[in-house]
N, C-alpha and C positions, 0 to 999 in steps of 0.2 A: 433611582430617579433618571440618571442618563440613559439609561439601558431603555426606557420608557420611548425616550426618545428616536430610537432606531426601531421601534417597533411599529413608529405611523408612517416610516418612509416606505415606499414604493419599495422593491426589487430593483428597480432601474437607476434610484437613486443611493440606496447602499451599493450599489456598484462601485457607481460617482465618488464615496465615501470611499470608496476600498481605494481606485484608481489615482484618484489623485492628491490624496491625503494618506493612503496606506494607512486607512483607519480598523485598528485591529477589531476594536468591539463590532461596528462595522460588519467585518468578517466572521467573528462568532455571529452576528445576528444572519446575516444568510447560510454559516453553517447550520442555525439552528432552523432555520426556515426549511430547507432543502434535506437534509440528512435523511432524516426518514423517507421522504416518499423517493429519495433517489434509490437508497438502498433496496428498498421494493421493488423498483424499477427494474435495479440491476438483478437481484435474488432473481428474478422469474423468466433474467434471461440466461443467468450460470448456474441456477439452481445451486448454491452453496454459497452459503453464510460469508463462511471466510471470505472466500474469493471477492462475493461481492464488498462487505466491510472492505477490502484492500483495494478494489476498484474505486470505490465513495472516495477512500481518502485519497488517493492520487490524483482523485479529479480537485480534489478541492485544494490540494496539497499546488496542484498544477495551475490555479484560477489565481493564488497568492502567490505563486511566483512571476505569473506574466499579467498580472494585474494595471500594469500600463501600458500591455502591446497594441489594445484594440477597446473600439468604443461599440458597447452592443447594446443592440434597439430594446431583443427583448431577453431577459434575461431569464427565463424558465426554460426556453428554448436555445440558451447557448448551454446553459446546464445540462440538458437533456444532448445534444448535441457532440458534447464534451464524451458523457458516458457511454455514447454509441460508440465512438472512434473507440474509445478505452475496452467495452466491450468486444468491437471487432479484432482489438488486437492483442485482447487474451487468448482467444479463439485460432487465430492466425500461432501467437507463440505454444497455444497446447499444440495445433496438430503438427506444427515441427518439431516439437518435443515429442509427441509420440510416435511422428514418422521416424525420428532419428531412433528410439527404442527398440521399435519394430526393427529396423536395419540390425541395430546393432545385437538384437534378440536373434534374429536369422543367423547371423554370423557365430556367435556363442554356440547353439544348440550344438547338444553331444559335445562342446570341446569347452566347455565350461570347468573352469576348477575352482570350486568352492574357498577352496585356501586363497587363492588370487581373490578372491568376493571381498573375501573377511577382509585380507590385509585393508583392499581399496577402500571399503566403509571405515574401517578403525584409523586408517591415512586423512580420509576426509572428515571423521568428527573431530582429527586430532586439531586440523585444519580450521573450522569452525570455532572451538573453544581459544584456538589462538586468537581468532578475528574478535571475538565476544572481549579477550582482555584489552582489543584496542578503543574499546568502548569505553565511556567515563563512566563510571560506578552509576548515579544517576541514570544513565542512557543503558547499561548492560542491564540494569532491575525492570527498566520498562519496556524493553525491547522481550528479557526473555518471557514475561506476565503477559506481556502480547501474543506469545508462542504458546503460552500456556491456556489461550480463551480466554481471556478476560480481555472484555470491551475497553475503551479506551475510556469512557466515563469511569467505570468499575478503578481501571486504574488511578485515572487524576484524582479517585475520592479515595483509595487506599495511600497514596503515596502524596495525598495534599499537596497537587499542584493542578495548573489547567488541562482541561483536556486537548487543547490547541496544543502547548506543551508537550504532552503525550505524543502527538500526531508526530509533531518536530525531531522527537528522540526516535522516534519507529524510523521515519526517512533516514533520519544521518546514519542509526543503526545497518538499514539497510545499505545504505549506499557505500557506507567503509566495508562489510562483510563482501558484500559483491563482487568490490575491488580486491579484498585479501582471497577469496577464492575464484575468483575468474580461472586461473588454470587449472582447476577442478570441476568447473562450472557442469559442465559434459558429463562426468561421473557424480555431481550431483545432481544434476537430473533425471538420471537414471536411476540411481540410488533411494533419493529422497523425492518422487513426485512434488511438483506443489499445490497439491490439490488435497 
């Protein structure tokens, strides 16, 4: 019956909702408005699934957290606005990462040693599965299901919680993993593409 409710509002005013009442349903109802056609949006400009699913959710992930920094007129167009910038700068971090590849591929040839490869990958999963145990049981199950393809829905309905939930476990996951391998960061991206 309440959900009914956030269904006659405008975009403009579930914003209103989100901004200055940090009204969560609120913010499922515009995640449920937008998801899809943003995801579409974004797919046709990274061509890839993943990638864009991981764009959508930072955007939205990004709209609940500055949810009171700014008042916008229209909000299809701060949505759409949001994903460009996110888009530009997936694009911006692939071709540093693959200019730093290139570089570092240049420098390798012919003096590459396979045994130094191995160690560095078998160093950095060991690195990884540490990061994974600083994760709460809860957050390590829906971070690694996430790795594995399954959508965030697929999750909330396997692991009976929200899929905003979901969303929240993916971030924190990331952002402690990030932080335990930043000094690997380099060899992880060499290593493990993220594409």
């Amino acid at each position: 019956m309440m959900n009914n409710i956030y269904k006659t509002c405008s975009d403009e005013n579930i914003l209103v909702l989100i901004s200055e009442q940090d009204d969560e349903l609120a913010f499922e109802e515009l995640y449920n408005r937008y998801f899809k056609i943003l995801f579409n949006y974004t797919f046709s400009k990274v061509s890839d699934r993943f990638t864009a699913q991981e764009i959508v959710q930072e955007l939205f992930v990004s709209v609940w957290q500055q949810r009171n920094r700014e008042t916008v007129i229209s909000c299809k167009a701060f949505l759409f606005t949001i994903a460009k910038r996110l888009i530009i700068s997936f694009y911006r971090k692939e071709y540093t990462r693959q200019h730093h590849y290139d570089q570092w591929e240049i420098r390798q040839t012919g003096a590459t040693d396979s045994a130094d490869q191995s160690t560095l990958a078998s160093d950095l999963q060991s690195r990884y599965e540490e990061g994974l145990h600083l994760l709460s049981p809860k957050c390590q199950e829906v971070f690694v299901l996430s790795r594995q393809g399954f959508s965030n829905k697929q999750i909330g309905e396997q692991l009976a919680i929200a899929e905003k939930t979901v969303e929240q476990h993916i971030t924190k996951a990331l952002r402690i993993l990030k932080e335990h391998l930043k000094e690997h960061m380099i060899c992880a991206l060499l290593l493990f593409p993220l594409y």
